[in-house]
N, C-alpha and C positions, 0 to 999 in steps of 0.2 A: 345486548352488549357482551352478553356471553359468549355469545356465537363469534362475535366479531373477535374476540382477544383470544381466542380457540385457534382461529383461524391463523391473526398475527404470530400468537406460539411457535404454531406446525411453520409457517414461514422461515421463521427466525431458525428452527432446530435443523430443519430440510438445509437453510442456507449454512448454517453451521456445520451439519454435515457434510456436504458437496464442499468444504474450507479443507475439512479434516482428511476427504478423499485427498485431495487435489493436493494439500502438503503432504501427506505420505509418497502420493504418488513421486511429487517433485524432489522429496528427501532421498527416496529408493533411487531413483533416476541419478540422481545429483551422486549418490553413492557410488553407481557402476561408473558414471564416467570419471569420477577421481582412480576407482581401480584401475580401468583400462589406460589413463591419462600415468597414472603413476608405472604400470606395466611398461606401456610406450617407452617412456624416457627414460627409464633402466633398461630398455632394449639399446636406444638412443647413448646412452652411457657407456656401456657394455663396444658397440658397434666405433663411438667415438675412440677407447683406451686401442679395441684393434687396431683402429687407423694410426693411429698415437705409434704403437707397436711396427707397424709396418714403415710408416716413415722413417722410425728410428732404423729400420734394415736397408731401406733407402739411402738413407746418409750414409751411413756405415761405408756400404758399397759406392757410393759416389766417391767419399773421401780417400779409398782405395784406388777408383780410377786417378785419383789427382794426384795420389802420391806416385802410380806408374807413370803418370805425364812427366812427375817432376824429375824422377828418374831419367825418363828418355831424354829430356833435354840435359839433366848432367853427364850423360853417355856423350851428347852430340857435342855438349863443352868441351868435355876428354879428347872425342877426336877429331876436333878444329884445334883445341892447343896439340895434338899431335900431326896434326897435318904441315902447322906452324916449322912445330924442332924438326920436320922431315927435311921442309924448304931451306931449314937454317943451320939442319948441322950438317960437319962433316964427317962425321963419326961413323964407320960404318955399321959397329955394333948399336948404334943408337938409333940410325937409320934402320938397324932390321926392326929393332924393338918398336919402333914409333910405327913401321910398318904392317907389324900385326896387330897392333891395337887397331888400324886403321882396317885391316882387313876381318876384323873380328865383329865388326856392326854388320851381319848378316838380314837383320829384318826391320832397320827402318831404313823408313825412303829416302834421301837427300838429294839436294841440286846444290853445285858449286857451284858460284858467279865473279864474276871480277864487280869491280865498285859503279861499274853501269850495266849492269843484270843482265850481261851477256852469257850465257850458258858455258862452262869452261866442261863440268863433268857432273856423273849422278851414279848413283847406285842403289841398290833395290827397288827399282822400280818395274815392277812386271812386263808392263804394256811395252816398254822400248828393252830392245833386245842386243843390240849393239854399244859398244863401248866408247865410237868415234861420231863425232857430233856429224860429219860429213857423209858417212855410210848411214844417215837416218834417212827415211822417207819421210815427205810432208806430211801426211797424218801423224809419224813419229815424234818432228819437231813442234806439231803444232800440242798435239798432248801436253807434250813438255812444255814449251809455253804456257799453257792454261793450267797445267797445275803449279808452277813457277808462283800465278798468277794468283791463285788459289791461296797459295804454303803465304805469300807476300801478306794476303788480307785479313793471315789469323795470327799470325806469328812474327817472331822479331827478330830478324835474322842474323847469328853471332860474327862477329867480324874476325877475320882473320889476316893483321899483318906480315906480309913477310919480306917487303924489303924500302925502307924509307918510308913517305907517304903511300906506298900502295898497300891495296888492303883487297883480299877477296871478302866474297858474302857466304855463308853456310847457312842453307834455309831449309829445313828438314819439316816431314810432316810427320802422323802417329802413325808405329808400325801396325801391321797388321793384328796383331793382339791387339794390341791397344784401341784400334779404329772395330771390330767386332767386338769387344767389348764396348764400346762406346752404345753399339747399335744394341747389346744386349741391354745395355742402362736404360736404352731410350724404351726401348721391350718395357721394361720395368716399370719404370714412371710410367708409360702408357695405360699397361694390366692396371699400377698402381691406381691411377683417375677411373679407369670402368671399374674397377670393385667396389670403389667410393659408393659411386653414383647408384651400380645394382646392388648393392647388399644394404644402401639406406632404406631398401622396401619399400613403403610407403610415404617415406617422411620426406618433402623438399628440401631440397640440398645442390648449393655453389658452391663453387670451387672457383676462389680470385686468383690472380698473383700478390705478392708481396704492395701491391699501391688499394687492395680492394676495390678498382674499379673493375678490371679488365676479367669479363669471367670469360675460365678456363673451361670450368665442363658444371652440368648441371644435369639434374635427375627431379622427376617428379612435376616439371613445373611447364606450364603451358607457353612454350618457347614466342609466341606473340607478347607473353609481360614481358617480356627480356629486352624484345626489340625496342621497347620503347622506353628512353632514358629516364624518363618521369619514373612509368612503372617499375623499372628498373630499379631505381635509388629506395624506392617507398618501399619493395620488398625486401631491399636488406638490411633497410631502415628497423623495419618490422622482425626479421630475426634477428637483428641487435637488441630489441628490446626482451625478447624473450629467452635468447643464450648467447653467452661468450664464443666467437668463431674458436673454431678449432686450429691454432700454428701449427704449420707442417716444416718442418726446415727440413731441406733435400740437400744439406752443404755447402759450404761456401754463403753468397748472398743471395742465392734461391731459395726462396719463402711463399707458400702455399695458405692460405687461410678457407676454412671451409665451415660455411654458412646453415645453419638448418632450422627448421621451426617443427613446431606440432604438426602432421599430418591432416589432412584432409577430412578425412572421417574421423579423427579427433575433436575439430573443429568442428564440425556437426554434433556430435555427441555434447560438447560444453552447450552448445545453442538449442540442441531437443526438449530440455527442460521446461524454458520458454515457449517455445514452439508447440508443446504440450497443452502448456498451461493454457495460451490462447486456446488453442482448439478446441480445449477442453470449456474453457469459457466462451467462448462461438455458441457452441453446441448445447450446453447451458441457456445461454441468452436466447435461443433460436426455438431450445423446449420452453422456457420461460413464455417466449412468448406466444408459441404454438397454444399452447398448455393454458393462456390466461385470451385468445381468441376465441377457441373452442369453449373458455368459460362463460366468456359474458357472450356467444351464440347461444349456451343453452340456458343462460339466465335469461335473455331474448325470450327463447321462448317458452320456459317458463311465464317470466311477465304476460306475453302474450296471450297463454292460453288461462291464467288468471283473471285477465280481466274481459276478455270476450264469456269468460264460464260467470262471471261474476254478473256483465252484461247482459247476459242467459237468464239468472238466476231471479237478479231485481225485474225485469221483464213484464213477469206473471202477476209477482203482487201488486205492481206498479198501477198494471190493466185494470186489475180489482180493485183498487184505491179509486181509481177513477171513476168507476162507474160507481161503487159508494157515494164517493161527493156526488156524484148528479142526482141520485136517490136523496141524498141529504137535503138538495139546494132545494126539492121539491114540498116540501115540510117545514112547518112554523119553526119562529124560535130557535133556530140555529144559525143565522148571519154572523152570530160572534165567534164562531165555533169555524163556520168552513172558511175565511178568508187563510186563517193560518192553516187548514188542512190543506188548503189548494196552493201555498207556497212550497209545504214540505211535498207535495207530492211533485210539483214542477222542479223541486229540489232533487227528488228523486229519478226525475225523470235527465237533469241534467246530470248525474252523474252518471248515470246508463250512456249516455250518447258520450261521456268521458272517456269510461272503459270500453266504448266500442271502438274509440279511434287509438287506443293503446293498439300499436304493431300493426296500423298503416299511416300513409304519408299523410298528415291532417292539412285542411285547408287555412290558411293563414292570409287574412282582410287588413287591411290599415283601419286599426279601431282607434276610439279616442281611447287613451290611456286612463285618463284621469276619472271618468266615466266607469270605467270597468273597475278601477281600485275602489271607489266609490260602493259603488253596487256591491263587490264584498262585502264591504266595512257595514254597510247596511245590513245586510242577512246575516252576520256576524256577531252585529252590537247586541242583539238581544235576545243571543243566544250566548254569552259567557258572562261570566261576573259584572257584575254591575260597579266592581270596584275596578276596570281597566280601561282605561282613559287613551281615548283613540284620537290620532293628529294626525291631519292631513298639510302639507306648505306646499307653495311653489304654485300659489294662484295663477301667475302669468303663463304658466304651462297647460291652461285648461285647455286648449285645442292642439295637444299634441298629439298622433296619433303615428303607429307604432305596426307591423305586420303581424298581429298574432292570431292562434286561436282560441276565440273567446271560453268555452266550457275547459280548456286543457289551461292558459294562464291563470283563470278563476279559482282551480285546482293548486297551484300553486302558490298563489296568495294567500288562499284558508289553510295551506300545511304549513307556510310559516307564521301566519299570524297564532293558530291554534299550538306551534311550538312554544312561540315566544309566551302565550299564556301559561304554559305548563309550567316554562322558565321563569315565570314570574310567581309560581303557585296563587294565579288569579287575582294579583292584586300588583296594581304598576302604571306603566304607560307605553305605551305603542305608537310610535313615531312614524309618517311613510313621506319620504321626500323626492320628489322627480329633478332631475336636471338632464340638460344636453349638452353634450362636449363632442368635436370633430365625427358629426353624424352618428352620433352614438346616443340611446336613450338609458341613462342608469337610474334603477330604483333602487334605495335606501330604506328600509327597513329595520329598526331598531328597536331592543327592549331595555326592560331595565333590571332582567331577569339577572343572575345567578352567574352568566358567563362561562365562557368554554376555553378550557385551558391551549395555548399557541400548539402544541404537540397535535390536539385535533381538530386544527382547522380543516384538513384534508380528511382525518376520516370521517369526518362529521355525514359525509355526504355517503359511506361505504356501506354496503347492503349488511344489514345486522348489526350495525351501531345504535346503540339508545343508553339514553341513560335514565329510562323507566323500567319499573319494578315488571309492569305487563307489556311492553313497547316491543313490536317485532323491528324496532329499524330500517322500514320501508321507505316514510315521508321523505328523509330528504334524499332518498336516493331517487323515488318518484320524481321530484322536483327538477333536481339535476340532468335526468333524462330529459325531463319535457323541456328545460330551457337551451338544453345542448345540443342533444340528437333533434328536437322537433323544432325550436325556435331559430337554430343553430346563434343563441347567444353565450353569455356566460353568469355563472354564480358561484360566488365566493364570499366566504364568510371577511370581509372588510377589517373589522374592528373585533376584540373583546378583550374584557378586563372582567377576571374574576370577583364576583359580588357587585357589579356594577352593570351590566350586559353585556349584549352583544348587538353588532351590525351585520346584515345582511346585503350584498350589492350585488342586484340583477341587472346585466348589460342587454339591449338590444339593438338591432340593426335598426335606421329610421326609413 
């Protein structure tokens, strides 16, 4: 019993140990990635406020192109209402005055028209070089047509009457500053979206319009989740849960939102822990049970080379016993004397052939069962107390028979019946009941011994269990072998209640 709770100890401490590894390891772990997790997202922080910062320079300069735009159309108000007083005064100082305002728009483009978009005149327009619509060549006129066509699709073009219902059209486009600055904006925003994209490093990151569906530009992410609207939604789904997008206003109602999550190898790191821990219990379980094959190999053969040396051993006197009794049988006055000497030595003789078939395949006959518990119970009864009271039921089973073999199950019956008398300190009764159930032979074996507490129903059977003062806890690990590995049945302690007994239930094949 010492041996055995030595044993369970070292268990329990080793397992408590590998607990104690494994949460340090998973604390230490779980520690670095909180560090590198909280790094990240003050980088994230940090990367977000520049963006923040930049857009703010973005607008800025947007808002500045708009206010040039709005200027150039109040210039082109100025000189449509002076083109107006040209047609309608007669003032000649009024006429020069209205005349240089008119000649003072140097660098935006316009087309004059009458009220069905006929081309009346233009000015600053590079590509056409001539002042008379007639002196134009057809690449000239068509030009002017298509950007006519152009100024019409973006712009609204200011009316100018000057006599009754007639009215000309002034349709102006953005002068040259204005239109290279425009392209220098669109510069801007551009650089703007790639810095986004490469200075987020590692970190995945979208970039919507103002509705969050339509992405603009993206970094870090495997452009097949993109394509596909499912995956699409579920990933921005997923960085909405974990950060507020970032607003970009660019001025006016252009709005930018940019989307990002923990990184890649962030996401690894939070999941290593785990991933650890398995392994680490894999590899555990895997020594565990390297470590307990290798054990009951050499417990194998240990048993083995015990009971073939033991086989070895009873052998010699065994021979010498026998030729005694025939010395014996030959001389008066001993018939009372050798019937029992020739039992114990045929006793002897079958436990030799016991340990010889320990650690090979034994032969296993359809025996009668009832016959063979019997024959125990017989060499048994008048060898233990005369106060244990032996019961055999189940009469209508007397021609059952069962595959076993006979000197290894015999063995097995005298280690539990010789338990149960210990269980009993020799004074009781001993029950043996057979039944059959779906091709199954179960024996029942009860005392009325002491009982074994629910906790060691299983180790009852474990090498070095006893609950004797000199008991090496072999018997029922013997047992358990021969009904398992050799019978290929099963046994399990059934029943017990302390101070009352126990049951024993041995299954076999029929």
């Amino acid at each position: 019993m010492n041996l055995y709770y030595k044993k369970q100890r070292w268990k329990i401490f080793l397992f408590i140990s590998a607990l104690l590894i494994i949460a340090a390891s998973l604390v230490y772990t779980n520690f670095l990635v909180k560090k590198i997790a909280n790094e990240e997202r003050e980088k994230a922080r940090l990367w977000a406020e520049a963006i923040q910062k930049k857009a703010s320079l973005v607008k800025y300069t947007s808002l500045l192109f708009e206010k040039l735009a709005t200027e150039e159309r109040e210039k082109m108000e100025w000189w449509a209402q002076a083109t107006k007083m040209l047609l309608t005064s007669d003032n000649n100082n009024d006429q020069n005055f209205f005349l240089n305002i008119l000649n003072s728009n140097d660098n935006i483009p316009l087309i004059l028209t009458d009220e069905n978009y006929n081309i009346k005149s233009w000015r600053n327009i590079d590509s056409v070089h001539s002042n008379s619509f007639s002196e134009l060549t057809e690449a000239e006129k068509n030009y002017l047509n298509k950007l006519l066509e152009k100024i019409k699709s973006e712009k609204k073009p200011i009316e100018i009457p000057y006599f009754k219902d007639l009215k000309d059209l002034l349709f102006f486009d953005d002068s040259k500053i204005l239109s290279d600055l425009k392209l220098t904006m669109d510069d801007i925003i551009s650089s703007f979206i790639s810095e986004i994209v490469i200075n987020s490093a590692t970190v995945p990151v979208i970039m919507t319009d103002s509705t969050q569906n339509h992405i603009i530009s993206f970094g870090n992410i495997d452009s097949s989740i993109l394509n596909n609207p499912k995956n699409k939604s579920q990933l921005i789904e997923s960085m909405l849960e974990q950060d507020d997008p970032i607003e970009i206003d660019l001025g006016g109602s252009d709005k930018r939102y940019i989307f990002y999550r923990d990184s890649f190898l962030l996401t690894q790191l939070k999941y290593y822990p785990f991933i650890q821990f398995g392994v680490i219990g894999l590899f555990l379980l895997i020594a565990y049970f390297l470590f307990s094959t290798s054990r009951r190999a050499e417990q194998n053969q240990v048993w083995v080379g015990m009971s073939k040396e033991t086989a070895h051993q009873l052998g010699t006197p065994l021979s010498s016993l026998m030729a005694w009794l025939e010395v014996l049988k030959l001389r008066e006055n001993t018939n009372d004397i050798t019937p029992e000497m020739e039992k114990d030595v045929i006793r002897l003789n079958t436990i030799t052939e016991r340990f010889s078939k320990i650690g090979s395949a034994p032969d296993l006959n359809n025996e009668n069962i009832y016959d063979v518990l019997n024959n125990s119970i017989a060499y048994l009864k008048p060898r233990v107390s005369q106060k244990v009271i032996f019961e055999m039921h189940n009469d209508l089973l007397i021609d059952t028979k069962a595959p076993i073999n006979i000197p290894l199950f015999e063995w097995v019956i005298e280690n539990l019946i010789k338990n149960a008398v210990d269980a009993m300190s020799g004074e009781g009764k001993i029950k043996i009941e057979v039944s059959v159930m779906h091709k199954k032979l179960m024996i029942d074996l009860s005392d009325t011994g002491k009982g074994i507490e629910k906790s060691d129903f299983k180790n009852v059977f474990q090498p070095g269990y006893t609950t004797k003062k000199r008991g090496w806890g072999l018997g029922l690990s013997l047992v358990k072998r021969i009904i398992e590995d050799y019978h290929k049945g099963k046994i399990f302690v059934k029943t017990s209640e302390i101070g009352k007994g126990t049951t024993f239930r041995i299954v076999l094949n029929t």
